[in-house]
C-alpha positions as CSV (number, residue, x, y, z in Angstrom):
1,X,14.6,90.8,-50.7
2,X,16.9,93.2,-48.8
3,X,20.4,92.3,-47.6
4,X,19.1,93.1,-44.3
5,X,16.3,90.7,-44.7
6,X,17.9,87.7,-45.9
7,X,20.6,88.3,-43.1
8,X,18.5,87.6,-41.1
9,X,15.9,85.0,-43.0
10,X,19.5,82.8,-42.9
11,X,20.7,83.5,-39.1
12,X,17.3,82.7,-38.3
13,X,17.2,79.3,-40.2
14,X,20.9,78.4,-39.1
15,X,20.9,80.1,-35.6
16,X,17.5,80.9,-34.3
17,X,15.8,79.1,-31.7
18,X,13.2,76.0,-32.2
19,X,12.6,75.1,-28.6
20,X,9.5,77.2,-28.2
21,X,6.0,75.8,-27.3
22,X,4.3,78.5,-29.7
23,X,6.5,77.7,-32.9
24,X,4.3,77.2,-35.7
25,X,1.1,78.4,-37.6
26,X,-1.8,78.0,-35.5
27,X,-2.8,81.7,-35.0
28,X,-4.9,80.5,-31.5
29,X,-1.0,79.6,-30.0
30,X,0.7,82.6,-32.2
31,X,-1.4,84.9,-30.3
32,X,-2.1,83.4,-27.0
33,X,1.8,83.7,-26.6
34,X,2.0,87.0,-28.2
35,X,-0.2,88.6,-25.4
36,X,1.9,86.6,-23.0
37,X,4.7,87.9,-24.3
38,X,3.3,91.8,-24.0
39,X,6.1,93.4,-21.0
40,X,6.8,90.0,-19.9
41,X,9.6,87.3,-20.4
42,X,10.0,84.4,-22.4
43,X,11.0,82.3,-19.0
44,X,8.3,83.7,-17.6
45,X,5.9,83.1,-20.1
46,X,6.4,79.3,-20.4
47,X,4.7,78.1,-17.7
48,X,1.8,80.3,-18.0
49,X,1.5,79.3,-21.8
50,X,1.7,75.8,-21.2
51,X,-0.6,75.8,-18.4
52,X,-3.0,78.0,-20.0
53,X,-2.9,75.8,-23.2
54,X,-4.1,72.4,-21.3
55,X,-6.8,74.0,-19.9
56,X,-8.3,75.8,-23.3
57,X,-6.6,74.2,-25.9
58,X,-8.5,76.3,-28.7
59,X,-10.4,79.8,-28.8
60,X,-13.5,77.9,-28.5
61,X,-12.7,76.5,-25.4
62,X,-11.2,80.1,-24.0
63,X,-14.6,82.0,-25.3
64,X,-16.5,79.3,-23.5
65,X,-15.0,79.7,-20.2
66,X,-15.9,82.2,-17.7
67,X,-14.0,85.0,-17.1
68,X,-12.8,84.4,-13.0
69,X,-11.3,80.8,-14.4
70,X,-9.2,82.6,-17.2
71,X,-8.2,85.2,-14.3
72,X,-7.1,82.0,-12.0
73,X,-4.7,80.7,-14.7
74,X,-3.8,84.4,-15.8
75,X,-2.9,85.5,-11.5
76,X,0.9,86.1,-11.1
77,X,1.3,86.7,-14.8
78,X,0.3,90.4,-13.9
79,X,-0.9,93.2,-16.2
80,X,-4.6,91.9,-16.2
81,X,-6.0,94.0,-18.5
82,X,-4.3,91.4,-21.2
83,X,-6.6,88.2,-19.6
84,X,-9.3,90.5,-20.0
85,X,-8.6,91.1,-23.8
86,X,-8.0,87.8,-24.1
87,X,-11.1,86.7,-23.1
88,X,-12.6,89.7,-24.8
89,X,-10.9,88.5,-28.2
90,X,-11.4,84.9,-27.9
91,X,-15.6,85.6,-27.7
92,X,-15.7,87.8,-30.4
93,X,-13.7,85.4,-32.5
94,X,-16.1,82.9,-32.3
95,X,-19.5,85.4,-32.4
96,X,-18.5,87.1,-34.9
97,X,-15.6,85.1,-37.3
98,X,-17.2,81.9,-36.6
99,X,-14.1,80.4,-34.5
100,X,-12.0,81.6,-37.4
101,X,-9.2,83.7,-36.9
102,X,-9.3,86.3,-40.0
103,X,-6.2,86.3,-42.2
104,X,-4.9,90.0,-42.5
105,X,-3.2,91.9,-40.2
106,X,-6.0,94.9,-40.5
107,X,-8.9,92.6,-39.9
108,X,-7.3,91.3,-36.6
109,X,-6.2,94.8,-35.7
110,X,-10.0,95.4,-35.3
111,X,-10.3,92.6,-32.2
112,X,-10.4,93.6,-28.7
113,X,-6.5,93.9,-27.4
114,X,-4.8,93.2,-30.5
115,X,-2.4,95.9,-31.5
116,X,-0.9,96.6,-34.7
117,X,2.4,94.5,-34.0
118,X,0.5,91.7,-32.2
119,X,-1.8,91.8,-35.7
120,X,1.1,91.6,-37.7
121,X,3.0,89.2,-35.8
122,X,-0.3,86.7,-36.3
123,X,-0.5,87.5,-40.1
124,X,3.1,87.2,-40.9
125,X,3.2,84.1,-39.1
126,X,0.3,82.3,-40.0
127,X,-0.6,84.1,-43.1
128,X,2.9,85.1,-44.6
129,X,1.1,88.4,-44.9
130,X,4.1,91.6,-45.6
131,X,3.4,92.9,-42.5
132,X,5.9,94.6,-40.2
133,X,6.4,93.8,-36.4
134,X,7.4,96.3,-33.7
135,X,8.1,94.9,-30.3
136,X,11.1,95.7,-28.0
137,X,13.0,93.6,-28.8
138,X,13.0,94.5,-32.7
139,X,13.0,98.4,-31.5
140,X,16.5,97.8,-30.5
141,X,17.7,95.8,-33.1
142,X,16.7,99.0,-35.6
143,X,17.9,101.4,-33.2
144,X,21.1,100.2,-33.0
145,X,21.8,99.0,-36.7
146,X,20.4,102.1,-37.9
147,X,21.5,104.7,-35.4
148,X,18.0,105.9,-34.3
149,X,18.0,108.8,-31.7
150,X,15.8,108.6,-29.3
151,X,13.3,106.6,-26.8
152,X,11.5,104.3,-28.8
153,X,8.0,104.8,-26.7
154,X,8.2,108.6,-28.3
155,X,5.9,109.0,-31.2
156,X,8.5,110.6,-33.6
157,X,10.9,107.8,-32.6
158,X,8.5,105.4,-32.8
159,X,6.8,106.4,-36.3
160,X,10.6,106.4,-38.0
161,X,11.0,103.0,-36.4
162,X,7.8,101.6,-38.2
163,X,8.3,103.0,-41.5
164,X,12.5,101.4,-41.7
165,X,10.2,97.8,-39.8
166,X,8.0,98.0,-43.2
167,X,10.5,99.2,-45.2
168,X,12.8,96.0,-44.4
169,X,10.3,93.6,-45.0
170,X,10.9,90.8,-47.6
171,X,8.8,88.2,-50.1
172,X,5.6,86.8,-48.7
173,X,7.1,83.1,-48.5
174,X,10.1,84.4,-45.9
175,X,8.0,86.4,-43.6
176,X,8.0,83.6,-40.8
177,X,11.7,83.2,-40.3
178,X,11.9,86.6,-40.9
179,X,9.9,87.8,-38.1
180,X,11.2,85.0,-35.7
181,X,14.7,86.1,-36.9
182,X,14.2,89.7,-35.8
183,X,12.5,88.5,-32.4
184,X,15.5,86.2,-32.1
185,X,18.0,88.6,-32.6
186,X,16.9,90.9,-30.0
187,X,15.8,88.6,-27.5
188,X,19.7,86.2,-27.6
189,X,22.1,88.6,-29.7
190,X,21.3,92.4,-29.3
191,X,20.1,92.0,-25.8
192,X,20.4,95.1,-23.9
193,X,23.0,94.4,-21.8
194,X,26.0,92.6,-22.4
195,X,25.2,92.2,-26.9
196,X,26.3,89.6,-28.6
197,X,28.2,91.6,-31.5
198,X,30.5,89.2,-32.6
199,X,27.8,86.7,-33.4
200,X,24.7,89.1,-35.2
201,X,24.6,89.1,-38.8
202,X,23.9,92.4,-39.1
203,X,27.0,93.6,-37.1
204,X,29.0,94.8,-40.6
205,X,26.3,97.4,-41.2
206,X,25.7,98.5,-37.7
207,X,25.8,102.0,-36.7
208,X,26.3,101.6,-33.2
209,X,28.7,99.2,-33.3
210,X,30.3,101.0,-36.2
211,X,30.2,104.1,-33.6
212,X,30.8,102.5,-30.3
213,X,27.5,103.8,-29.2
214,X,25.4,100.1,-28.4
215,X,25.6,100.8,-25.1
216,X,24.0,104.1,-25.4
217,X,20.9,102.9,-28.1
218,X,18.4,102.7,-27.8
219,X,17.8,105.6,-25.8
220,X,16.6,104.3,-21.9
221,X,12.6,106.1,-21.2
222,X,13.1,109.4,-19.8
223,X,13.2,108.8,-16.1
224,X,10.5,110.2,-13.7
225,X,10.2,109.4,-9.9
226,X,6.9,106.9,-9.4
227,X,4.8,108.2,-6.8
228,X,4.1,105.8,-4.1
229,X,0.1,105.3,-2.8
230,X,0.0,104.1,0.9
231,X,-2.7,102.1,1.7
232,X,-3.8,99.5,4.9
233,X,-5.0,96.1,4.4
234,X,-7.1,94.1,6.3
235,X,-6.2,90.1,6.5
236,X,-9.2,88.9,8.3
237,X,-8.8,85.3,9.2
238,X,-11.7,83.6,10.3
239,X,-11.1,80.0,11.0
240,X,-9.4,78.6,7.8
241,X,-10.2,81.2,5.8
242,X,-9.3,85.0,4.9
243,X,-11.7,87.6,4.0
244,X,-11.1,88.8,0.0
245,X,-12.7,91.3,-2.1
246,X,-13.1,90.8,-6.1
247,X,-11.4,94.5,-7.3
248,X,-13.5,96.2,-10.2
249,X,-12.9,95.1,-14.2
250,X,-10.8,97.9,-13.9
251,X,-7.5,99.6,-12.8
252,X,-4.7,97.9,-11.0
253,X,-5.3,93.6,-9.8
254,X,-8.5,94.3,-12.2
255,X,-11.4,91.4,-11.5
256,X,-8.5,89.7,-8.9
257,X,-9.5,88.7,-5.5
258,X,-7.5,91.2,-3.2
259,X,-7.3,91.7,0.4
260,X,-9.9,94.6,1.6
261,X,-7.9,98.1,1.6
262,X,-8.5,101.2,3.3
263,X,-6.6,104.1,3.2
264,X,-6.4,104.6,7.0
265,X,-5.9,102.8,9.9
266,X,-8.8,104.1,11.9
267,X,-11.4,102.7,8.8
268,X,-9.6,99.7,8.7
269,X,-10.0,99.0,12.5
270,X,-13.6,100.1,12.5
271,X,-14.1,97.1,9.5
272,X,-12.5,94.6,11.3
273,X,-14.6,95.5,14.7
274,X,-17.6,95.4,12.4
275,X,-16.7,91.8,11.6
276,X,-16.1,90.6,15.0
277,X,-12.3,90.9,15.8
278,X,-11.8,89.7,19.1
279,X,-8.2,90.5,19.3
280,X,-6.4,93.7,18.4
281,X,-5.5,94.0,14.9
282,X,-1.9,93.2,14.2
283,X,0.4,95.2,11.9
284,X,3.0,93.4,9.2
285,X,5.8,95.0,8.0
286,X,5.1,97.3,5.3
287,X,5.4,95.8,1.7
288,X,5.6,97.8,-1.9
289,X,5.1,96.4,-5.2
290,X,5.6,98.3,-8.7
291,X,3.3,99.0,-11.2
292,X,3.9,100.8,-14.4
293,X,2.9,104.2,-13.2
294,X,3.1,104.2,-9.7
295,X,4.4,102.0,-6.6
296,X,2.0,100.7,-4.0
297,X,3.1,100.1,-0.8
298,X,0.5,98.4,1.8
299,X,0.8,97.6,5.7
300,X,-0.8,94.2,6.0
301,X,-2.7,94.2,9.2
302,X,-3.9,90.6,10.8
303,X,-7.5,90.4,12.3
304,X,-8.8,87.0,14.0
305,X,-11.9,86.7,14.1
306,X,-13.5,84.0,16.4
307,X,-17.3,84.6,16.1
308,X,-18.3,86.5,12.7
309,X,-20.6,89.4,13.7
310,X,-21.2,90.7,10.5
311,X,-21.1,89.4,6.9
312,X,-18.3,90.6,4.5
313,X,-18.7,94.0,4.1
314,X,-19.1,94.2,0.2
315,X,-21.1,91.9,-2.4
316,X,-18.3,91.0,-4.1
317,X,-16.6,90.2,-1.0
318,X,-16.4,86.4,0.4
319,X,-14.2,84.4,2.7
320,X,-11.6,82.0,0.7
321,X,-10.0,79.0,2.1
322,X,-6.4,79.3,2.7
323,X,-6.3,76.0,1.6
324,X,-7.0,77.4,-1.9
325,X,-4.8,80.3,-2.0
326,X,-2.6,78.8,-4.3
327,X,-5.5,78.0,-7.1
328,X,-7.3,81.4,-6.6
329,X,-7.3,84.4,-8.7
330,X,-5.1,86.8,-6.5
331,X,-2.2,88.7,-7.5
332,X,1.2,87.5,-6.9
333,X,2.3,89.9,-4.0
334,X,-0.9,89.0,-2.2
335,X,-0.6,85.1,-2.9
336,X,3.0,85.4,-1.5
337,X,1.8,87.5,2.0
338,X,-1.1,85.0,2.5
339,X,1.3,81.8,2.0
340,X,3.2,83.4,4.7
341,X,-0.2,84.3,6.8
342,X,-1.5,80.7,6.8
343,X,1.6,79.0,7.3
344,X,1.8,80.7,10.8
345,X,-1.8,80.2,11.1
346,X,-1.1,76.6,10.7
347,X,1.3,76.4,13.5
348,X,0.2,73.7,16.2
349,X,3.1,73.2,18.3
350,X,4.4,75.5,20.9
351,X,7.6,76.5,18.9
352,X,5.5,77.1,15.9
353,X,2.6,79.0,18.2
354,X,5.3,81.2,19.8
355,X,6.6,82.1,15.8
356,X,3.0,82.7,14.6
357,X,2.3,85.5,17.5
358,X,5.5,86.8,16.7
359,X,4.5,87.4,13.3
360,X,0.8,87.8,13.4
């Protein structure tokens, strides 16, 4: 074993945490929380995991289920294209591995949505399979100790950072607190602000500590302005309920309920006419929200509808309770706008009227 490996094999088994829901060697709860854990943190996670866990406490159960309940439980977590993965994975597990999750790293690297790292993290933890991890947090603990130039996501960074992550790598039987050591260290002592130095047992052999450059590695992700898409959308509240749209397998909010969106406010009028509005279509403040590549920002526009005219304008379109709003499959910007829609709605007395055509 390398120094730097048991370093960190014995902060980990002195220092590193135990309080996690996913600790142990079930690869079903290794990887269910490794997905989680894709661009998304641990507090975060928890609740999901948890949640997610009591309702399909195996892959059987998950390959089983249909796809707009995983959705449901997945809604607020964001980046959906992991719940469809998931799903993805979890049925192919069990058609083709017999419920079995294989044992190597290369073998799982073949399943729907499991990356090399994720493959790895799986194998090393359940397996004690020699194979090397790579997420961000263990990007910056190389970075730094080693003195790596660079942003990490670029493909010359990124290959050097994999071959010193396999080089490191020590005996089969210490691959588990090794890779929770490394994930440890990145996520409570080399954090990316404010770095735990004094406390890391790699800080002797540190590069960027050595050269009073932690701040400055790893290198941030070349910055680039995100364009923003401007779009309307339509609340059309019919009685108790709203009118939603299931959005395509695909692309942003993919297979989520969502609010129907135009990108006008002339096509969106002529839709809610179509339904029956018998009042004039009322404008929200605008609101953005941030994806990866871009930044939507929609006008919600408020539509009642006393007598439906026409049926919802798209198959996949139906009208939800807003009684269910909180259990649905919607994404968490849109949850949070119609918990604000129906509690006006709601309103009975005058105060509360008077507040609800103020906002609606």
């Amino acid at each position: 074993m390398s120094d730097f490996a048991a370093r960190v094999v014995a902060w980990q088994r002195a220092h590193g945490r135990r309080d996690l829901p996913w600790s142990g060697r079930d690869p079903y709860r290794v990887w269910l929380a490794e997905v989680m854990l894709q661009q998304t943190q641990v507090s975060t996670v928890i609740g999901y995991y948890t949640r997610f866990l009591s309702r399909f406490p195996d892959v059987r159960s998950l390959a089983a289920a249909a796809l707009d309940e995983v959705l449901a439980l997945w809604a607020g977590l964001g980046y959906y294209a992991r719940a469809h993965n998931l799903h993805a994975c979890a049925c192919a597990i069990v058609a083709e591995h017999g419920g079995t999750f294989p044992r190597s790293a290369a073998e799982l690297q073949r399943l729907p949505g499991i990356g090399r790292s994720t493959a790895a993290a799986i194998a090393a933890f359940c397996f004690n399979e020699r194979a090397a991890i790579l997420d961000g947090n263990v990007k910056r603990v190389l970075a730094r100790h080693f003195g790596i130039e660079g942003f990490p996501g670029a493909g010359a960074v990124e290959r050097e950072l994999w071959r010193r992550a396999q080089a490191l790598l020590p005996d089969a039987a210490s691959m588990p607190a090794y890779t929770q050591g490394m994930m440890d260290l990145g996520a409570t002592v080399c954090t990316r602000a404010r770095p735990r130095c004094g406390a890391c047992p790699l800080a002797r052999t540190c590069v960027a500590l050595r050269t009073g450059r932690v701040d400055e590695l790893p290198a941030a992700r070349p910055r680039r302005e995100a364009p923003v898409r401007r779009v309307q959308m339509l609340v059309a509240l019919h009685r108790d309920a709203v009118l939603v749209e299931k959005r395509p397998p695909s692309g942003i909010w993919g297979g989520l309920l969502a609010l129907p969106q135009f990108d006008g406010v002339a096509a969106l009028d002529a839709a809610a006419a179509a339904l029956g509005a018998a009042t004039p279509v009322r404008a929200l403040p605008a609101r953005r929200h941030a994806f990866t590549h871009f930044t939507l920002q929609f006008t919600p526009r408020v539509a009642r509808i006393e007598r439906l005219a026409h049926a919802a304008r798209e198959p996949g379109a139906c009208w939800l309770p807003l009684a269910q709003i909180d259990t649905a499959a919607l994404p968490a910007p849109l949850r949070a706008l119609l918990r604000e829609v129906a509690a006006a709605h709601s309103g009975s007395t005058p105060s509360a009227t008077r507040k609800r055509d103020t906002m609606l």
